[in-house]
Every structure is written in structure tokens, then in C-alpha cells.
N, C-alpha and C positions, 0 to 999 in steps of 0.2 A: 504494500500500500504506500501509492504518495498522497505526502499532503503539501500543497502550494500556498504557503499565509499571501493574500494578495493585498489588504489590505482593511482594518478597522476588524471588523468582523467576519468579511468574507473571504471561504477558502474554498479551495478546488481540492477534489478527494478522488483521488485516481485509485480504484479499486481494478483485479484484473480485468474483468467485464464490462465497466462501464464507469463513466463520473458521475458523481456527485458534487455540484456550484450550488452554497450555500452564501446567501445575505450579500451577493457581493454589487454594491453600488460603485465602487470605486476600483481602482489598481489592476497591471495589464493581465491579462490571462494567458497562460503557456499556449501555444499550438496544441489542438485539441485532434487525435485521431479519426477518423470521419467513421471507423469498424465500431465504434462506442457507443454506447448510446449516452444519453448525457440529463441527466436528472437535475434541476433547476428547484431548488429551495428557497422561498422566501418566508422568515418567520412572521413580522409585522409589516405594517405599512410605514414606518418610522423611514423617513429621507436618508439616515442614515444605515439603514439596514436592506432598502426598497429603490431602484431606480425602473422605469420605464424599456432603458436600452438590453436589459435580459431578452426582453421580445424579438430581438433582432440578431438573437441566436438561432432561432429557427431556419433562417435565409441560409446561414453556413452552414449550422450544423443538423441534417433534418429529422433525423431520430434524436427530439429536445421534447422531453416533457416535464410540465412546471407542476410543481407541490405548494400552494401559494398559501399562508395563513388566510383565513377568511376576511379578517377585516381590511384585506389588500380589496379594496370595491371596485370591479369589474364591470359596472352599468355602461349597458349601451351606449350610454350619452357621453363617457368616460371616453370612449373608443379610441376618437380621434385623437384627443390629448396625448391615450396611450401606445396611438399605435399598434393600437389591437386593430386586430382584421379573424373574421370569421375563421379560418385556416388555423389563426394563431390558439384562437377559445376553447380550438376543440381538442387542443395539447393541453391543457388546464385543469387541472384538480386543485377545488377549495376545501380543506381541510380545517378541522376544527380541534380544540384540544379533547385529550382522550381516545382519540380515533387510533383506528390501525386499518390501516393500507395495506394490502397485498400485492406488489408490481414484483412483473418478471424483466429480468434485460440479457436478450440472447441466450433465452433458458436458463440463466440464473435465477430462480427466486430470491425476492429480496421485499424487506417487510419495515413499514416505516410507520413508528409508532409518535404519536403527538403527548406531549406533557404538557398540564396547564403552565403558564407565563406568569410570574409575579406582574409583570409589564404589561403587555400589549402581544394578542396572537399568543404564540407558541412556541414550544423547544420540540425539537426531533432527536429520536431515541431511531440509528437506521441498522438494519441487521440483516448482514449478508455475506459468503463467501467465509462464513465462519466467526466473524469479527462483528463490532458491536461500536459506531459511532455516536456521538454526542455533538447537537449542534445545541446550542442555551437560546440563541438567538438576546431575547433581555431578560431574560429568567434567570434572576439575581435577587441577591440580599441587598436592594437598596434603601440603606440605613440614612435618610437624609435627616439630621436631627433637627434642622430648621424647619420639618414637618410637625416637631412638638412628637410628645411622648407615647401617644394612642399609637398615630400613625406608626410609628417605629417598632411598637409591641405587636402589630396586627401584621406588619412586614414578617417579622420573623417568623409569626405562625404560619402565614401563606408557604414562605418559601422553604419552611422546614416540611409540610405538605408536600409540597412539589415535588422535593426531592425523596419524601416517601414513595409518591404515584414512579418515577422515575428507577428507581432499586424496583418496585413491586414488577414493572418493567423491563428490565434488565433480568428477572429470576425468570420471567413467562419467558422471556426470548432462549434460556439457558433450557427449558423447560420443553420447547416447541422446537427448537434447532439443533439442541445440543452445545451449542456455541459456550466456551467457557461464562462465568457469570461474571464477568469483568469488560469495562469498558475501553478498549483496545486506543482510544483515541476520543478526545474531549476538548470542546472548545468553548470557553466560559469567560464570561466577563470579570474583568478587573479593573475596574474603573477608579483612575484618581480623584475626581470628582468627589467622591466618599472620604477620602482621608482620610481618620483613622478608621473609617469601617470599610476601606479599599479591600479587605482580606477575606470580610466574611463568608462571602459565595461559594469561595474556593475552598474554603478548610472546611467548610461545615461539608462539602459533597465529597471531599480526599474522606474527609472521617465514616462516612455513611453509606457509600458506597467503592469497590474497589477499581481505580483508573490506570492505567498503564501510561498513557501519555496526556498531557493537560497542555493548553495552549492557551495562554491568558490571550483576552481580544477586547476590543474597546478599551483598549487603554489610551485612543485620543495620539499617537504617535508617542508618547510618555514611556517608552520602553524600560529605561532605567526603573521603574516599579513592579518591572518582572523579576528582576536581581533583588528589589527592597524585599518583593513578598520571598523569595529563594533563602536571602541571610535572615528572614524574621519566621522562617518556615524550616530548617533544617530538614527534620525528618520526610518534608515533600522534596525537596530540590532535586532529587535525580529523577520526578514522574512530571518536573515543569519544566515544559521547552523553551529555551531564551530569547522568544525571540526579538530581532535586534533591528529590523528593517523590512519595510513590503519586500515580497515578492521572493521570499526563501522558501527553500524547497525542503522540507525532510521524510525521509523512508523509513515506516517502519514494518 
């Protein structure tokens, strides 16, 4: 498996059979083999998770089918804005949280299950070829304290939920595929924005479920905060990937 950080949140997940393009609004995309088929994820509608030009995969690449959170809105009237065209709708699936999706790519089955969002839309739990991906999309611990004290107490419950529904998820997939019960590859927000509650999302899911590789994302270009959580995190630092600039490539 590769994975290509291209940039903020969005990565390209090169599995043998096919890709997976997750959240990606921004940064360039490798040359993509035309024999693949090519799976298009977008968790919310947020500008920075959701651009328009994904639909203009289709032209290139023409086995492209989108996994789109539901609150991405789709109306008719939208169309032109997005450049949608009938041809394009009928590669579309609107997904909601909780769901599980059944898709095959070149006789591979592959099973892509939705987690509720603390946020906005959805996280994706994807399972296939043995292996078990994590997208968060904004399904985070966001601890903003200038939200006052409720809010911040109701955060935590949600998002300790989440990552309940998330493991309960991981065991079915373990359960239905065989697939070890371990998340082979995880991509989770780490946002400086929070401060000192930058670390919660990621320690509380290392703690509560087992991850092989973690790939902090939304960290806003702020790289240097992937090293802070590594020396304030000891015992995670060899399952967090550093990353240090768009468009790096790692094999796992």
C-alpha cells in the first residue's frame, strides 16, 4: 500500500486494485494508472475538505466513483456551479453516517463503512485486500474552551462515542473478512488551532483502538506539531508518520 499526503487533509491511497482520493481540495496528484479504478471520498462539505474540480476526474480517469458525505448538496440547480453533468451523478453515492457500503473494484471486494462526525458528515472506516483504512475526515476532539464549559463536556462524550461506533467497526470488519483487528493506516486531525487540547483526538483513539500507522492532517501547514505531539507522546512516536511537506509519499 501507498499512501501520497497531498495536502491538509487529503491523501491518495494506492491499494493493489485500485485508489482511494480522500478530502482532497488542494495539492498535485501523482499520475494515476488508467487499469485502476479510482474511489473519490469526500467526508463534508467544508471548502476545506470539498472542492468542485474532483468532478473533473471522470474526463481522465473513467472508472471514478464518488463516496460523497450527504451534506455535500447535489440539487439540480447546484449543477452548473458544480459542474455536474448527468454522466457525472450517476458515478455518485451519498452516504450517510453509520452506513456500510458494499463496492467491488476488479473483483476485489471492498466495504466502506461510515462513522458519525463530531463535525460535519462523516469519517470512513475502508476495508479491503486485507487491510483496514481510517479516513477522520473532522471527527475530532474539538476542545475549543472559548465555547464555555457544557460545550466542551458534550465534545468529549460525542467523540468518545464515535470512536466507540469506530473499534465496534473495526471488530465487524475483523469478524466478516478476517482482516486483522487493527487499523493498518489512519489519518486524523491534529489541529493547532486547539492548543493545548491539539493532542486529544489522537491519544484518546492510539488508547482505544489498535493503529499501525497515524498520519496527523489538518495541521494548517504547522508541521513542526507532528514532532511536538511525537516528544509529548513517547510511547506513540514510532505508529506517527512525520510528516514534513505536501506531496510525500510513504509505503506501507
Amino acid at each position: 500500500m501507498k499512501i501520497t499526503f497531498l495536502a491538509h487533509s487529503g491523501f491518495l491511497v494506492e491499494w493493489e486494485h485500485f485508489y482511494a482520493l480522500f478530502d482532497w481540495w488542494k495539492g498535485a496528484l501523482p499520475p494515476l494508472r488508467q487499469d485502476k479504478p479510482l474511489l473519490v471520498f469526500v467526508s463534508h462539505s467544508h471548502e476545506d475538505h470539498f472542492d468542485k474540480h474532483i468532478f473533473t476526474l471522470l474526463a481522465e480517469h473513467p472508472d471514478t466513483r464518488y463516496i460523497l458525505s450527504h451534506d455535500v448538496r447535489l440539487a439540480t440547480r447546484r449543477w452548473e456551479k458544480l459542474g455536474m453533468t448527468a454522466e457525472i451523478f450517476a458515478h455518485v453515492t451519498s452516504i450517510r453516517a453509520d452506513s456500510i457500503l458494499p463496492l467491488d473494484a476488479l473483483g476485489t471486494p471492498l466495504t466502506v463503512r461510515t462513522i458519525p462526525s463530531t463535525d460535519a458528515g462523516v469519517a470512513f472506516l475502508l476495508s479491503a485486500e486485507g487491510k483496514l483504512v481510517y479516513h477522520a475526515g473532522d471527527n475530532n476532539w474539538w476542545h475549543w474552551e472559548d465555547e464555555g464549559r457544557q460545550y466542551c463536556t458534550n465534545m468529549a462524550a460525542n467523540y468518545r462515542r464515535s470512536i466507540a461506533r469506530l473499534a465496534d467497526a473495526v471488530r465487524d470488519e475483523h469478524a466478516d473478512c478476517g482482516c486483522a483487528p487493527v487499523i493498518d493506516a489512519a489519518m486524523v486531525p491534529l489541529d493547532p488551532r486547539l492548543e493545548d487540547g491539539y493532542d486529544l483526538g489522537i491519544s484518546y483513539l492510539l488508547e482505544q483502538i489498535p493503529v499501525g500507522k497515524l498520519f496527523p492532517m489538518h495541521v494548517w501547514e504547522k508541521f513542526d506539531w507532528i514532532e511536538r505531539y511525537r516528544r509529548a507522546h513517547p510511547a506513540d512516536a514510532e505508529r506517527i508518520v512525520p510528516l514534513r511537506a505536501d506531496g510525500e509519499t510513504f509505503e506501507l
